[in-house]
C-alpha positions as CSV (number, residue, x, y, z in Angstrom):
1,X,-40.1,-45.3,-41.3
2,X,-39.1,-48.7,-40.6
3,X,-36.4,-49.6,-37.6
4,X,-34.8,-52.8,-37.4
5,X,-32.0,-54.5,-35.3
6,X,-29.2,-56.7,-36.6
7,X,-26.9,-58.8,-33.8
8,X,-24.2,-60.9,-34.3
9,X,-24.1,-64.3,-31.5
10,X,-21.0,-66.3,-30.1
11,X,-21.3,-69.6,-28.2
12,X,-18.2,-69.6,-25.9
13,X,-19.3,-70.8,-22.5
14,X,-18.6,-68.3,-20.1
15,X,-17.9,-65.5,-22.0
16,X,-21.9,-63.7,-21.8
17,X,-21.7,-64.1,-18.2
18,X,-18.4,-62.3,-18.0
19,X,-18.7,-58.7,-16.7
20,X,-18.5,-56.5,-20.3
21,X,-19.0,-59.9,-22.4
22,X,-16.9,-60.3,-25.7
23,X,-16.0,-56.8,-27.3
24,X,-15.0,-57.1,-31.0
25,X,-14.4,-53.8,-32.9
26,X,-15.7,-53.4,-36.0
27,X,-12.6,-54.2,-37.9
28,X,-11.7,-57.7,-35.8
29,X,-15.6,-58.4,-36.6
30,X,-14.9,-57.6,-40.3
31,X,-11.8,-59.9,-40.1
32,X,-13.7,-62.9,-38.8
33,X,-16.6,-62.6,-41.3
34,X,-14.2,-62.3,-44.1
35,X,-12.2,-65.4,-43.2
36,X,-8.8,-63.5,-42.2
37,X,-9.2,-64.0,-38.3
38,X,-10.4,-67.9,-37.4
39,X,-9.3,-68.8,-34.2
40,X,-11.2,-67.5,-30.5
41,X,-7.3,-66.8,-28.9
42,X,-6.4,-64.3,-32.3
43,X,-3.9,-61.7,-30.9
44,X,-6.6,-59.3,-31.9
45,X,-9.6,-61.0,-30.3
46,X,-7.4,-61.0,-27.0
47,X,-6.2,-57.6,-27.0
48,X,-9.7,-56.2,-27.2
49,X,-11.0,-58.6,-24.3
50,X,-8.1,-58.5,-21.8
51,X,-10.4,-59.8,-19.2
52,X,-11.7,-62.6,-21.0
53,X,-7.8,-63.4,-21.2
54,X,-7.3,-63.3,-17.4
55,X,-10.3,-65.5,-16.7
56,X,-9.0,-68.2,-19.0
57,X,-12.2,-67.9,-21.2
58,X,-10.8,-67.3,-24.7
59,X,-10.5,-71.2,-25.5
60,X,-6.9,-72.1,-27.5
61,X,-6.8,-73.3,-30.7
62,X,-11.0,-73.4,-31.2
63,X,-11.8,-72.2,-34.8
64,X,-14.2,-69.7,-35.1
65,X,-17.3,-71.1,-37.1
66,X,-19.3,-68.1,-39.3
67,X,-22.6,-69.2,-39.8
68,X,-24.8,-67.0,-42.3
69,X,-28.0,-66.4,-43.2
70,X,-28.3,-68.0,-47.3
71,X,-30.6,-65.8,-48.6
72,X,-30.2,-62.2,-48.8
73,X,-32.3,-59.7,-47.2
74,X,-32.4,-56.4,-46.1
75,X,-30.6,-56.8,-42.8
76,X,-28.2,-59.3,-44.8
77,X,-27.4,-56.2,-47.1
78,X,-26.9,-53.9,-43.7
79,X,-24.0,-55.9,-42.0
80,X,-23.0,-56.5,-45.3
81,X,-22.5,-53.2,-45.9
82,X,-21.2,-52.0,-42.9
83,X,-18.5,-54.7,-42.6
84,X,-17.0,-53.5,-45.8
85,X,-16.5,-49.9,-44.6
């Protein structure tokens, strides 16, 4: 039996120190790693962090940049898998 972890990281100052952090369902974290939600202040980003909204911390207009992993592996597989459900 092996057991492994798999995370996925931001970089938006502020945001990890926030009480909760950044939430993203699965679907909004889908969206972004498919290329159909780029931008931190997404309706969809904002309504799931409503907090981050209030505190001025979802930053206007900043792209989000996906950065991958280039060769596969099992992990790689997982979230790819689990993204497409």
């Amino acid at each position: 039996v092996l057991v492994g972890s798999i995370s996925v990281f931001h970089s938006l100052p502020g945001v990890a120190a926030a009480a909760g952090g950044l939430q993203l369902s699965p679907c909004t974290l889908s969206a972004i790693f498919q290329g159909r939600l780029t931008q931190w202040d997404d309706p969809r980003i904002a309504a799931e962090n409503p907090r981050l909204v209030e505190g001025g911390l979802l930053p206007a207009g900043q792209a989000i940049r996906v950065v991958r992993r280039a060769d596969g592996s099992s992990s790689t597989y997982a979230l790819s898998t689990y993204l497409a459900k």
